[in-house]
Each structure stands twice: as structure tokens, then as C-alpha cells.
C-alpha positions as CSV (number, residue, x, y, z in Angstrom):
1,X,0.0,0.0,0.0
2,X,1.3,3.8,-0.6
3,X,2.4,5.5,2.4
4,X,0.3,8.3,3.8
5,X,1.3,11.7,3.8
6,X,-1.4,13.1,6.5
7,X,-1.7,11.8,9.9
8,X,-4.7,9.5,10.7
9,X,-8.0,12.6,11.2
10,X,-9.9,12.6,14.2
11,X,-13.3,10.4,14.3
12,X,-15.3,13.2,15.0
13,X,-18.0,13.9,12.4
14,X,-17.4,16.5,10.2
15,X,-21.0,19.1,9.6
16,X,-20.6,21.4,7.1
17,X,-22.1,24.8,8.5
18,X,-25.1,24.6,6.0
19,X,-26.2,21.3,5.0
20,X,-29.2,21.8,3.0
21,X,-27.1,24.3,0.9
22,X,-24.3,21.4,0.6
23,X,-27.0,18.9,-0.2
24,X,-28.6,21.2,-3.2
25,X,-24.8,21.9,-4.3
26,X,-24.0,17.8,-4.5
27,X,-27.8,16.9,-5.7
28,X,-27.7,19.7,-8.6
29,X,-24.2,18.6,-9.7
30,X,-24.9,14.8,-9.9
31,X,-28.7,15.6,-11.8
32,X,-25.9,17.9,-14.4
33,X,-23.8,15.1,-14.7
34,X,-26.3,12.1,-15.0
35,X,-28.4,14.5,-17.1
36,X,-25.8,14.6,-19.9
37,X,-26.2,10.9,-20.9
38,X,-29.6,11.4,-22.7
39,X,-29.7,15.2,-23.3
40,X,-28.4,14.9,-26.2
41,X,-29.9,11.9,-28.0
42,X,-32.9,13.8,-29.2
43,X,-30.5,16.4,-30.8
44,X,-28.2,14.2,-32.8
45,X,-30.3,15.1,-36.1
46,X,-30.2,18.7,-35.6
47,X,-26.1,18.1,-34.7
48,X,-25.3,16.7,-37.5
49,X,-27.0,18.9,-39.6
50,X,-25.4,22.1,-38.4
51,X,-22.1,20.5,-38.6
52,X,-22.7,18.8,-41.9
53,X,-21.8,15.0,-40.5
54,X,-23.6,11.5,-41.0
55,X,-25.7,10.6,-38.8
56,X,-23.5,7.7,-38.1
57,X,-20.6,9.9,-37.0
58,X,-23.5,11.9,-35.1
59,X,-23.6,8.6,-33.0
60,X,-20.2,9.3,-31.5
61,X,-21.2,11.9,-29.4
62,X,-23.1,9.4,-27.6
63,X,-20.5,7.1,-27.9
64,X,-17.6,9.1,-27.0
65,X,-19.3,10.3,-23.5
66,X,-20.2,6.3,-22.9
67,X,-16.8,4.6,-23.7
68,X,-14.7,7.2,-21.5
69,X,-17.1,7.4,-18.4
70,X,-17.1,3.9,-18.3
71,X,-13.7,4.5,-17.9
72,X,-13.4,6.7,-15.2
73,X,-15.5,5.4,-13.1
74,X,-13.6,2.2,-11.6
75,X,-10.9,4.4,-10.9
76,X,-12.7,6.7,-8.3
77,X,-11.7,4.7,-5.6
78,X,-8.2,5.7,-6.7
79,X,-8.1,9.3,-7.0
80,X,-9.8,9.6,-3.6
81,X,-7.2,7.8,-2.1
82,X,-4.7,10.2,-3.9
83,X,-6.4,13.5,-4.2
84,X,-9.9,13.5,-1.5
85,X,-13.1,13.6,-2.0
86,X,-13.6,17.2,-1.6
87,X,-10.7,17.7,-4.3
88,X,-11.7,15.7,-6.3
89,X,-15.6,16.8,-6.6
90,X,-14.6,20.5,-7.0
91,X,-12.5,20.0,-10.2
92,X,-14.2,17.2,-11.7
93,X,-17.0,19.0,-11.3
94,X,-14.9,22.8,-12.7
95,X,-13.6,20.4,-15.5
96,X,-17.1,19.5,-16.5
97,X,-18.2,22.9,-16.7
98,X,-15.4,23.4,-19.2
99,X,-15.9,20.4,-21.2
100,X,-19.6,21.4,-21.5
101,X,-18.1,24.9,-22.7
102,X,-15.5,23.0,-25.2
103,X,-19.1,21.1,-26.4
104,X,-21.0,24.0,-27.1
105,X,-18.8,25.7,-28.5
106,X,-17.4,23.0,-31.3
107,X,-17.7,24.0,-34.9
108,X,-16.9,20.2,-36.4
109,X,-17.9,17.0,-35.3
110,X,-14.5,16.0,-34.7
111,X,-14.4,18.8,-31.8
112,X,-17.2,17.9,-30.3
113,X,-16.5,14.2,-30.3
114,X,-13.3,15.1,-28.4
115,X,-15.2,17.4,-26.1
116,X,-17.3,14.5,-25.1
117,X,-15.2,12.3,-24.5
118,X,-13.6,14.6,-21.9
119,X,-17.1,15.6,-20.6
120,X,-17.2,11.6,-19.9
121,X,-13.8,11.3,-18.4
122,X,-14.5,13.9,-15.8
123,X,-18.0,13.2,-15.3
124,X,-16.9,9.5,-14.3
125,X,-15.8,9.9,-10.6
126,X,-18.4,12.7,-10.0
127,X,-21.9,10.4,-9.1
128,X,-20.0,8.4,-6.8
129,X,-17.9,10.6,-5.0
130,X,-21.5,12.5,-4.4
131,X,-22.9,9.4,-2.8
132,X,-19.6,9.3,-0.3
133,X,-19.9,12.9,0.6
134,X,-23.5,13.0,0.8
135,X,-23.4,9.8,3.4
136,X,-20.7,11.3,5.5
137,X,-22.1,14.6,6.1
138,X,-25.1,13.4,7.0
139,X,-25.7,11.6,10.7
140,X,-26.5,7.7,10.7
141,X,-30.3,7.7,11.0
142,X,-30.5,10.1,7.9
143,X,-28.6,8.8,5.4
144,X,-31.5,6.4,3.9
145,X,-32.9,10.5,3.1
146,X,-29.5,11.1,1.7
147,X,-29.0,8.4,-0.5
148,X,-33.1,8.3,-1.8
149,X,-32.2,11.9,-2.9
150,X,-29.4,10.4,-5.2
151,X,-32.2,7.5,-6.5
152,X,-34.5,10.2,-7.3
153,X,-31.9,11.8,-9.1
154,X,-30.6,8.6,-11.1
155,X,-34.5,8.0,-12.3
156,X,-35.3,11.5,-13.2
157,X,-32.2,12.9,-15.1
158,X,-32.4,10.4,-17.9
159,X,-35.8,10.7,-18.3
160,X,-35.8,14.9,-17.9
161,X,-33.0,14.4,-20.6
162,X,-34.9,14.0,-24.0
163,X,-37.5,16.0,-23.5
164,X,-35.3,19.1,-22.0
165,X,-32.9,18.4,-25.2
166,X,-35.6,18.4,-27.5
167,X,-37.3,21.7,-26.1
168,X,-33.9,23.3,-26.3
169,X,-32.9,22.6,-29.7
170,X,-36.8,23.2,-31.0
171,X,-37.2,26.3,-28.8
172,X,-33.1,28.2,-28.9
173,X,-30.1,26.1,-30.1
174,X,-28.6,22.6,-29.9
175,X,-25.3,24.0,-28.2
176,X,-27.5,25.3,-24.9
177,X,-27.7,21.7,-24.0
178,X,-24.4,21.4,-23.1
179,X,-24.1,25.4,-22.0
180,X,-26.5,25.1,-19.2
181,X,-23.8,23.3,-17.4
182,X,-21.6,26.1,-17.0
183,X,-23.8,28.1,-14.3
184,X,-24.9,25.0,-12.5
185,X,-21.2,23.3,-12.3
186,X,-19.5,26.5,-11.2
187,X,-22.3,27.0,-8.5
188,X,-22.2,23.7,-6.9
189,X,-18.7,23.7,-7.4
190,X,-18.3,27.0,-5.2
191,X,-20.3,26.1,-3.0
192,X,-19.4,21.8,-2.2
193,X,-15.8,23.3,-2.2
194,X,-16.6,26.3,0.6
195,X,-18.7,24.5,2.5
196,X,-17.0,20.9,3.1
197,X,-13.5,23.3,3.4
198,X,-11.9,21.7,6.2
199,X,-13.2,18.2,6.2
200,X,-11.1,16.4,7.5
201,X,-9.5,13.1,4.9
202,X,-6.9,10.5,5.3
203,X,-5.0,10.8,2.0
204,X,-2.2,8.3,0.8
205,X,0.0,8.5,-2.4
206,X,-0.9,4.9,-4.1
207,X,1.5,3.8,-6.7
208,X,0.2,3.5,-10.3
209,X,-0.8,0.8,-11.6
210,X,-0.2,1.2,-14.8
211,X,-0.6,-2.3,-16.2
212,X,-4.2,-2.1,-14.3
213,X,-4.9,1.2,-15.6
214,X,-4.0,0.0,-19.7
215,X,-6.1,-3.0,-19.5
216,X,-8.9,-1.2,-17.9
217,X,-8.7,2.1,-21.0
218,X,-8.0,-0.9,-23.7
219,X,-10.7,-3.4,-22.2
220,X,-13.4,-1.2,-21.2
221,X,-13.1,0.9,-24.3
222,X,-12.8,-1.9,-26.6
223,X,-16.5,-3.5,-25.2
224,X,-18.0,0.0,-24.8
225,X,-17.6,0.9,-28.5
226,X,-18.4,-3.1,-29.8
227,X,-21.8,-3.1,-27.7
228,X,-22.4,0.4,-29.3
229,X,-21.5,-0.5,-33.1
230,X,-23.1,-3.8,-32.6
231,X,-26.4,-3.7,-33.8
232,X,-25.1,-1.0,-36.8
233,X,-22.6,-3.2,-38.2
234,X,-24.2,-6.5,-37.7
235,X,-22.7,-7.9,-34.9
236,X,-20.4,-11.0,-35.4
237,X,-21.1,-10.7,-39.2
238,X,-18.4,-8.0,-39.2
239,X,-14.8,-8.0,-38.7
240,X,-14.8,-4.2,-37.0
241,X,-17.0,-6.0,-34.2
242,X,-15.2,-9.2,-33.7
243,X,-11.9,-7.3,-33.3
244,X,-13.4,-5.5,-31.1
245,X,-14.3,-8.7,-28.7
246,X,-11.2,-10.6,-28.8
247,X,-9.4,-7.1,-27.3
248,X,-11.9,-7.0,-24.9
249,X,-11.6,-10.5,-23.8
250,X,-8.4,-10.7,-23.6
251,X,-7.8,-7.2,-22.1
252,X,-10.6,-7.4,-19.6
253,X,-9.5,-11.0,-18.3
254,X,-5.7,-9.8,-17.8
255,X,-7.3,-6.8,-15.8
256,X,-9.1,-8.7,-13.8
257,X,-6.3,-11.6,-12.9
258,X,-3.7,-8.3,-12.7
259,X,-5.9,-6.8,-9.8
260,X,-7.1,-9.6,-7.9
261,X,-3.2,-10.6,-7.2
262,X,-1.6,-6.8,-7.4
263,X,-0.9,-5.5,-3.8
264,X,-1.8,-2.2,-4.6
265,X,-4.4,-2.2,-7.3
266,X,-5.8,1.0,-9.0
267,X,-9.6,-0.7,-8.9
268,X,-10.4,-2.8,-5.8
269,X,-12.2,-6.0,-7.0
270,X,-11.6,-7.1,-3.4
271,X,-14.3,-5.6,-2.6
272,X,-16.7,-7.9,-3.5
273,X,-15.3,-10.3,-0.6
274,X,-17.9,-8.4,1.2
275,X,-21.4,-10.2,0.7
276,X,-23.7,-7.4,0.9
277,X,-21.8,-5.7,-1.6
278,X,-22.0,-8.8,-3.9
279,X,-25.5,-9.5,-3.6
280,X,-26.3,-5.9,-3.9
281,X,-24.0,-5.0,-6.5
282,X,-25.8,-8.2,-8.6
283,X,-29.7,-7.4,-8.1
284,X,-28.7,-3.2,-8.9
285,X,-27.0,-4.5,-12.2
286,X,-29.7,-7.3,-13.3
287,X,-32.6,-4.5,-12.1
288,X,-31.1,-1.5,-13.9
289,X,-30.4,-3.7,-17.5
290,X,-34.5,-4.3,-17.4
291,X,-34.9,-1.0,-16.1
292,X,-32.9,0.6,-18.6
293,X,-34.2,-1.6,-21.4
294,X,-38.1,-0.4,-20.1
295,X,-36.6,2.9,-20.6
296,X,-34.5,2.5,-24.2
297,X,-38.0,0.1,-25.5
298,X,-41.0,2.7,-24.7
299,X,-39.9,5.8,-26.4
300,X,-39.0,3.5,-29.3
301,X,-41.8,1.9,-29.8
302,X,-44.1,5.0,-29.3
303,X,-42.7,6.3,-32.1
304,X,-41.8,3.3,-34.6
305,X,-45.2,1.6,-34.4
306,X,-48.0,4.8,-32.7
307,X,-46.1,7.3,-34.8
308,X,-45.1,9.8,-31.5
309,X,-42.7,12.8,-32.4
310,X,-39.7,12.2,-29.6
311,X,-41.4,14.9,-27.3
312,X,-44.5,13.2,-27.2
313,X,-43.0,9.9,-27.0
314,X,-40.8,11.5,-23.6
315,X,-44.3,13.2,-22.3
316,X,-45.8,9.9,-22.5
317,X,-42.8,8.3,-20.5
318,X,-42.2,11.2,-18.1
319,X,-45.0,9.9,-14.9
320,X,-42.8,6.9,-14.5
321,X,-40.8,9.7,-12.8
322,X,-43.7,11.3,-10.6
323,X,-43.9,8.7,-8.1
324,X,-40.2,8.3,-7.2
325,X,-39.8,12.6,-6.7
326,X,-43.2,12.3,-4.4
327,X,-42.4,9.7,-2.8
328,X,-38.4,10.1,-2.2
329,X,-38.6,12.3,1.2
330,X,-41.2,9.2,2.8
331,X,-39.0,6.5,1.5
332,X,-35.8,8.0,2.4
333,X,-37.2,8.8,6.4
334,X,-39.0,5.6,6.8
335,X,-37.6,2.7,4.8
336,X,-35.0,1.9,7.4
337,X,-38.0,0.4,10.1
338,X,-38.2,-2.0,7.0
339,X,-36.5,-4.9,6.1
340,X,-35.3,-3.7,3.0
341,X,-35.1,-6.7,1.5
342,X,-38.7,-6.4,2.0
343,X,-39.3,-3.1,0.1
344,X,-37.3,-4.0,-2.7
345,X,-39.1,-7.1,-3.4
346,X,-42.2,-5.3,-3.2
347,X,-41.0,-3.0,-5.8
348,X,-39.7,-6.0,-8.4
349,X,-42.7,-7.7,-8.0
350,X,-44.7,-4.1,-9.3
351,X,-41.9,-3.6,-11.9
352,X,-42.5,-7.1,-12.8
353,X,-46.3,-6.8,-13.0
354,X,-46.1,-3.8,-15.0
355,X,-44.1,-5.2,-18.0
356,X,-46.3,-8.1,-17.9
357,X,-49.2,-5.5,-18.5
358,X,-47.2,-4.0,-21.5
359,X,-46.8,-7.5,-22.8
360,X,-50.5,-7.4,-23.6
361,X,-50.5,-4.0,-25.3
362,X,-51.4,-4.1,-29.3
363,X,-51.8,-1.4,-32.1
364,X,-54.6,0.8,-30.4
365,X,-53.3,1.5,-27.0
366,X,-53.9,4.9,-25.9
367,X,-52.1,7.8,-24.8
368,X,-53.2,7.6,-21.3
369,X,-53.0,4.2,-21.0
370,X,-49.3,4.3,-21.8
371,X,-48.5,7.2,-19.4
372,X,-50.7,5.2,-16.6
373,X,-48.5,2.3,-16.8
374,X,-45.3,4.1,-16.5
375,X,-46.5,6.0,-13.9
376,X,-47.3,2.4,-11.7
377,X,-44.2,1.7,-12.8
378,X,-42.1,4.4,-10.9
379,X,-43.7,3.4,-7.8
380,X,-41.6,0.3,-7.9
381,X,-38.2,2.2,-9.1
382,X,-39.4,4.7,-5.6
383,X,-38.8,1.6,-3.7
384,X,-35.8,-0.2,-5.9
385,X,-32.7,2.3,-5.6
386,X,-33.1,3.5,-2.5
387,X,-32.9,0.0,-0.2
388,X,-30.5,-1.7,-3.1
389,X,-28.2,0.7,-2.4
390,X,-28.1,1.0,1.0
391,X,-27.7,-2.9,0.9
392,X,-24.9,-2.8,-1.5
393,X,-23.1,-0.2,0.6
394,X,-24.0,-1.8,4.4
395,X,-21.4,-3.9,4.7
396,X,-18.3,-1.6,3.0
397,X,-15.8,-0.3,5.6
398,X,-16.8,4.0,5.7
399,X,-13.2,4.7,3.6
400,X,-14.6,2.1,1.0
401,X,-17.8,3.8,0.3
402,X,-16.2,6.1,-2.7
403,X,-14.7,2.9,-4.5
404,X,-17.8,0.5,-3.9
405,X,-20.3,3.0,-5.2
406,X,-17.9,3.8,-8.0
407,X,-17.3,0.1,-8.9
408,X,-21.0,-0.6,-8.2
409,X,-22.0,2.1,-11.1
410,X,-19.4,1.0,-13.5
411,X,-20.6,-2.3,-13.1
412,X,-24.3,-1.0,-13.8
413,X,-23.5,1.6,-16.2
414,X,-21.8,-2.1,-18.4
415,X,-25.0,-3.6,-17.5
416,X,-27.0,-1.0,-19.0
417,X,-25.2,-1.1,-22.1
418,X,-25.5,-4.5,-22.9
419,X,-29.2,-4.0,-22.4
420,X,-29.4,-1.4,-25.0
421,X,-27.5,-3.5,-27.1
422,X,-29.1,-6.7,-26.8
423,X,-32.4,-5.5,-26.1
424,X,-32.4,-3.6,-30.1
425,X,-30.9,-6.9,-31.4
426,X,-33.5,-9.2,-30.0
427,X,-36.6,-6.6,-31.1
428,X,-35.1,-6.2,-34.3
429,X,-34.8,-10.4,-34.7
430,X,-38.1,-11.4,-33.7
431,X,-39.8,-8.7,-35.7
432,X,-38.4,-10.4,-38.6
433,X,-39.1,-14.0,-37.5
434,X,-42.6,-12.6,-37.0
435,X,-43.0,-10.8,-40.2
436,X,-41.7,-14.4,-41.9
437,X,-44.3,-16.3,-39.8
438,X,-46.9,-13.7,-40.9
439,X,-46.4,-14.0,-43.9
440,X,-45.5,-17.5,-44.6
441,X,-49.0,-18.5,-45.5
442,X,-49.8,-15.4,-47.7
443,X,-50.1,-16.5,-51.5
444,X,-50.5,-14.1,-54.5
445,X,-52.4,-16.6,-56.5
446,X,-55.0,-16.6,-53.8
447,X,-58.0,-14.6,-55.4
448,X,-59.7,-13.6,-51.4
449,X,-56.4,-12.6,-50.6
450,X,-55.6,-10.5,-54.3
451,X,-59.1,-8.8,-53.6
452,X,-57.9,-7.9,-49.8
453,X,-55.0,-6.5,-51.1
454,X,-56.6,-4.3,-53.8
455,X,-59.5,-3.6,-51.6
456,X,-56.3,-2.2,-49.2
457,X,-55.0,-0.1,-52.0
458,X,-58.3,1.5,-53.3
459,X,-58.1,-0.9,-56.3
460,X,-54.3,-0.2,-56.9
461,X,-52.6,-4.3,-56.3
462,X,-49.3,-2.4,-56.0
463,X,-50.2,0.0,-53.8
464,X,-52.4,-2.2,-51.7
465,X,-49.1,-4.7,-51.5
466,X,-47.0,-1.7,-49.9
467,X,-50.0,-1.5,-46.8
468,X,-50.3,-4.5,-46.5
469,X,-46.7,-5.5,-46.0
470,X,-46.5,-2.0,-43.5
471,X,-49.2,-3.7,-41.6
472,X,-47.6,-6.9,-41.1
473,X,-44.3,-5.2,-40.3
474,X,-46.0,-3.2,-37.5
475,X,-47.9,-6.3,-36.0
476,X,-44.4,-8.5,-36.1
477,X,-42.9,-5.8,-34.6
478,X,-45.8,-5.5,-31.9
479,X,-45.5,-9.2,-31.0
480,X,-41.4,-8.6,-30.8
481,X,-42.1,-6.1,-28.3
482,X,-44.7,-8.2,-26.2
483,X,-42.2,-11.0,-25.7
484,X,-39.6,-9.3,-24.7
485,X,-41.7,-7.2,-22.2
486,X,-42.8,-10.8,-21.1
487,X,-38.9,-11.2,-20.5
488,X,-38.3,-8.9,-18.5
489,X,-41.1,-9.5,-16.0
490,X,-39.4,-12.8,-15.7
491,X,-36.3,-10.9,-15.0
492,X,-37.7,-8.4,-12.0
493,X,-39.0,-11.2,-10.2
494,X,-35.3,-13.7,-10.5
495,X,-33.9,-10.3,-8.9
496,X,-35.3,-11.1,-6.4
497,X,-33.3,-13.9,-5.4
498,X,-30.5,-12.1,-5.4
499,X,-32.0,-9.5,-2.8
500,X,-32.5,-12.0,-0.2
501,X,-28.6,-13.5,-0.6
502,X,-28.0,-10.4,1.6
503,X,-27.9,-10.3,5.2
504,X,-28.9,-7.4,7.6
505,X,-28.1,-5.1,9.6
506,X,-28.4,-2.8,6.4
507,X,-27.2,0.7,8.4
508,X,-23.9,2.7,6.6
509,X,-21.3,2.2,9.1
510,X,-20.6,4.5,11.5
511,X,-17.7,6.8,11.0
512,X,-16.9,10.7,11.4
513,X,-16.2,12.7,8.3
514,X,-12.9,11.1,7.3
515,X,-13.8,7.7,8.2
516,X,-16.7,8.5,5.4
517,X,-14.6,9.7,3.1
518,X,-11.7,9.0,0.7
519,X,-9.2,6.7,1.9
């Protein structure tokens, strides 16, 4: 291990002198940061445009923000150990702002792809590091309050993102998307920095670990930008995408051998010795992928098969976040005379329930019926983040809560992206094994069937072809979404499992403002 260069702090627990004002400063960065994954994906079109790329190169500015994130994030536990928490929020949180500024104000595609990627990098350590600072500032019997606010947050930013985006580039300019940061950033910045000035930290100077760190950047990347080329280039079928997998096989397998036997390793797998952690760390990832994939599948649909513009497709997914911002101040006081276990179950079993419901849902369905369902849906994501992970976190020593939580959303933000990946792949292949079923028994020398046709279009057997084929293609894809909604009911309720492998007492450990903080 590195040798420290300050003396052991005192236990005592640190209280910065105004702690709702530190809690709106950490809360407002964090919704920023998290907000930036999906702000722009709504924009992309207008982006291009004005920059006169393709709209696959367009796709890199997702891309480049995904690939270096995931990233980062596995190495928060790292720079906290070298730099602080309190350091290391304020100028990841600075460097955002200016990244942002670098986005907004790129005049080629190639600039903005690079300003991305930065914005990714810095944004990486940011969520976590919120969750460690936000549990150490706050006494033990609040902290369920502290880290609901952060569930709230991780539920409502993605889905605020579209719409926002989409108002912004309709109503001003694509590049305010990214220059909204600025004001917010240097705020919570200034005041995070002032207000947890003197907290006290035990800092080391860890060696690097620089064979850990390549295989991580070579590994990570390598996946990141194969599961988001996949479905574009046709998976396996190219040679782009199985490149792509041997280097991050091979990479990702050295980096995980490298760690588990270095002494001083820049990401701590050791941490899932602990069993809470595990357990926790598994049901947040398998939860989040459906989750995610509820989230990536609805908008989609809304607009492939009902014909929704994106802002009406977002409007009609927005309630799923009403429930989780009402109910967030109630869940985060009172969850804790619960066995969490308990709650969450509760809240796979409604998550559960309510794709089942969509796995029923045809051609016809309604506006409100849509925006009722994700609306009972966000009463299970109230009760999902919030005890998953406190359970995850329970049973990490206090100076291992910025690493876990940063490992924990690497780990999910992977998950997450093989949902999106897989979850386009397997609605795009059985819409077309639908379509071919549909279709198998269809005969043009049939005379009912050439007079349906004709009768389709208005006595044009051309025309009446074209409809009829769009209305097979929109019930195979229909029936592609069912199943997989049917899926992922099955998959809330094997989460559950997975709850109940952990074992109380769920409290944060005790510990004064260092012990909370960075290593």
C-alpha cells in the first residue's frame, strides 16, 4: 500500500455549517452530470445537420461520452485515495463545466466528439464521490434520506433528458444543451468546495498501476464501442466487431487476474469479498439492464409503431418519474424500520407486474394508457434504488464507500449497455421472425387474398401490397415487443433472489467525516 502523507484525522464527524445548501450543491451537480447521458440523443439530427456530418458519425457523441465514463468510473476509488473527496468533486465538477463549454462551442464534429469524451472522463468519478460525501455529512439515522435523494436523481435525469434536449434545440439552439452546465457546475462547485472546506480526509500517495490502468482504457473501451457499433454493423457478421471482442476478452480477463493478485491495485475487485456488496451490486445491475431496457423500448416503440414525435413519446414516458420525486422524502425517512429486503421485493414484483401488462399492449393502445403504466411503474423504481443501495453499501468499511459506489455504477452503467445493445438486437430479430411467420401463408395466386389486397389499396394491387406488408411489419414488430416485455417480467422477479442473498443489519457504518470519506 502507498504511504500516507497526513496523519490518521480525528473520528469526530465532520458538519458542514449549511447542510441543506451542501446537499442542493452535491444533488444539482450529480442531476448535471447524469443528465448529460440522454440530453443529447434527441439532438443528434439537428447536430449533425449544423455540422454537416452523417448521422452515423452523429452517434459518437453518444458514444464518446459512454466509452470514456465507463472509464473513469472504476478508478474513483483511486483518485480519492490520492487527491480526497472534496478535491476531487470540486475539479471534476470545474472540468465538467469546461468540457460542456468545449461542447457547445465546437464548430466540427471531430471537436465535439473530443469534447465529449472529456465531458465523460471527468463526469466519471463525480456520481459516486456524491454518494460518499453525501453519506458522511449526513448523521446515521439520515442517510436512507441522503442516499433516496441520489435514487431520485438517477431515475429523473435520464428521463428529464430528451425532453429538455428536445425543447432546447426546437425552442433556442442545440449548443445550450451542453451550455446550461456552465452556471450550474460552477455554483455547486463553489459552494461543495466552501462548505466541506476543512473536512477532515486521510489521503495516501498509491503507486500507479499502470498495467491495471491500460487494461482497464483498452478493455473497457474496446467493449463499450463493440456493444455500441453492434447492432449497426451487424454484430459478429463483421470483422470491425469481432476485433473489437477478442481485445476485450483478452484485455478485460488480464485486468481482472492483474488486480485480484496486485498489492496495490488501482480498482479494488476485493471488494466484493464483502457479501452485501455482492448480492447488492448483482440485483442493482440485473434490475437497472430491465430497467434501462423499459426505458430504451417505450420511447421506441411510441414512435416506430404509434407514430409519436420524440417529445410526445418523452411526455408519454415522463410519470414513470412522478412517483419516485413524491415519494423520495417518505422512503428515504422511513424505509429503514423496514426490512429492505422487504421493500425492494415489493418493488420487483410491481416492476414485474407492470411489463407483464405491456406484454398485452397491441396497435390501439392509448395515450393515457401508456402514461398510466409508466406511472405504476415508478412506484416500484421509488422503492428499488433507495434499499439496493443502501444494501450494497452496508457492509463496506466507511473509507470504502467512494470505491464501492464507483465500482457498483461501472458495473451498472456495463449492465445498462448490454441491455441497449441486446435489447435492439433481440426486437429487431423477432420482428423479422414474426414478419416471416406472418407472412408464410400469404399466396399471391390466392383470389380472397388479391381482392384484400386491392381492396387495401383503393383498387391499386401495387399499392395495396406496400399497406399491407407496413401492416404486417407493425404487428411482427408489436409481437417482438410483447415478448420481450414478457422477458423482462421474468427478469424483476429472478432479482429477487438475489435480494435475499444479503444479510442485515443494512445501516452505513458509523464513522466521522474522514472515516466517510476517501481513503
Amino acid at each position: 500500500m502507498g504511504l500516507p502523507v497526513t496523519p490518521e484525522p480525528p473520528k469526530a464527524a465532520f458538519r458542514p455549517p449549511n447542510i441543506a445548501l451542501t446537499t442542493v450543491g452535491l444533488a444539482l451537480a450529480s442531476f448535471m452530470q447524469v443528465l448529460d447521458t440522454t440530453i443529447a440523443n434527441v439532438s443528434l439530427p439537428t447536430i449533425s445537420g449544423n455540422l454537416g456530418a452523417s448521422a452515423n458519425q452523429a452517434t459518437w457523441v453518444i458514444t464518446s461520452f459512454a466509452v470514456s465514463n465507463a472509464i473513469a468510473l472504476p478508478l474513483t476509488g483511486f483518485l480519492t485515495r490520492r487527491y480526497g473527496e472534496r478535491k476531487l468533486f470540486t475539479w471534476a465538477t470545474l472540468a465538467f463545466v469546461i468540457a460542456s463549454l468545449l461542447c457547445g462551442l465546437a464548430n466540427s464534429m471531430g471537436l465535439l466528439v473530443a469534447a465529449r469524451a472529456l465531458q465523460g472522463f471527468v463526469a466519471g468519478p463525480m456520481y459516486p464521490v456524491t454518494q460518499a460525501l453525501l453519506i458522511s455529512i449526513y448523521p446515521p439515522h439520515k442517510r436512507g434520506q441522503a442516499i433516496a435523494l441520489l435514487a431520485m436523481v438517477t431515475v429523473v435525469a435520464p428521463i428529464a433528458g430528451p425532453i429538455l434536449g428536445g425543447w432546447i434545440t426546437d425552442n433556442y439552439s442545440w449548443e445550450w444543451i451542453f451550455f446550461i452546465n456552465v452556471p450550474i457546475g460552477i455554483f455547486s462547485s463553489i459552494v461543495v468546495g466552501r462548505q466541506l472546506k476543512g473536512r477532515p480526509e486521510r489521503l495516501e500517495k498509491p503507486k500507479m498501476d499502470y498495467i491495471g490502468l491500460a487494461t482497464l482504457v483498452l478493455g473497457v473501451g474496446a467493449l463499450q464501442i463493440m456493444l455500441d457499433l453492434g447492432n449497426d454493423e451487424d454484430w459478429f457478421n463483421s470483422t470491425k466487431i469481432v476485433w473489437l471482442t477478442i481485445v476485450a476478452v483478452i484485455a478485460l480477463a488480464v485486468f481482472v487476474i492483474w488486480e485480484l493478485t496486485e498489492k496495490d491495485p488501482i480498482v479494488n475487485l476485493r471488494l466484493f469479498r464483502h457479501r452485501n456488496f455482492a448480492s447488492g451490486t448483482a440485483a442493482m445491475v440485473m434490475a437497472y439492464s430491465a430497467f434501462f431496457s423499459v426505458g430504451l423500448l417505450v420511447p421506441l416503440w411510441l414512435q416506430r409503431n404509434l407514430g409519436y414525435t420524440p417529445i410526445w413519446a418523452g411526455f408519454a414516458s415522463a410519470p414513470i418519474g412522478i412517483l419516485p420525486v413524491l415519494l423520495t422524502p417518505l422512503v428515504g425517512k422511513y424505509a429503514s424500520k423496514f426490512d429492505l429486503r422487504m421493500l425492494a421485493t415489493f418493488a420487483f414484483v410491481v416492476m414485474a407486474g407492470t411489463s407483464f401488462y405491456r406484454s398485452g399492449f397491441n396497435l390501439d393502445v392509448d395515450f393515457a394508457r401508456v402514461a398510466e403504466v409508466q406511472l405504476w411503474q415508478g412506484l416500484g423504481v421509488a422503492l428499488f434504488f433507495m434499499p439496493v443501495l443502501t444494501i450494497l453499501l452496508s457492509d463496506l468499511e466507511p473509507h470504502e464507500i467512494a470505491a464501492g459506489s464507483g465500482l457498483a455504477t461501472f458495473v451498472r452503467t456495463l449492465g445498462g449497455s448490454f441491455a441497449a445493445s441486446l435489447t435492439t438486437w433481440a426486437w429487431n430479430q423477432r420482428s423479422t421472425i414474426h414478419h416471416a411467420r406472418l407472412t408464410e401463408n400469404i399466396s399471391a395466386y390466392d383470389p380472397a387474398m388479391q381482392q384484400t389486397v386491392t381492396s387495401l389499396g383503393q383498387g391499386d394491387l401495387q399499392r395495396g401490397a406496400v399497406v399491407m406488408n407496413q401492416m404486417i411489419s407493425q404487428q411482427a414488430v408489436q409481437i417482438g415487443f410483447n415478448e420481450i416485455f414478457h422477458l423482462l417480467g421474468i427478469l424483476f422477479l429472478v432479482v429477487i433472489a438475489f435480494v435475499w442473498f444479503a444479510k442485515p443489519p443494512f445501516a452505513a457504518k458509523a464513522g466521522g467525516g474522514a472515516a466517510a470519506g476517501g481513503h
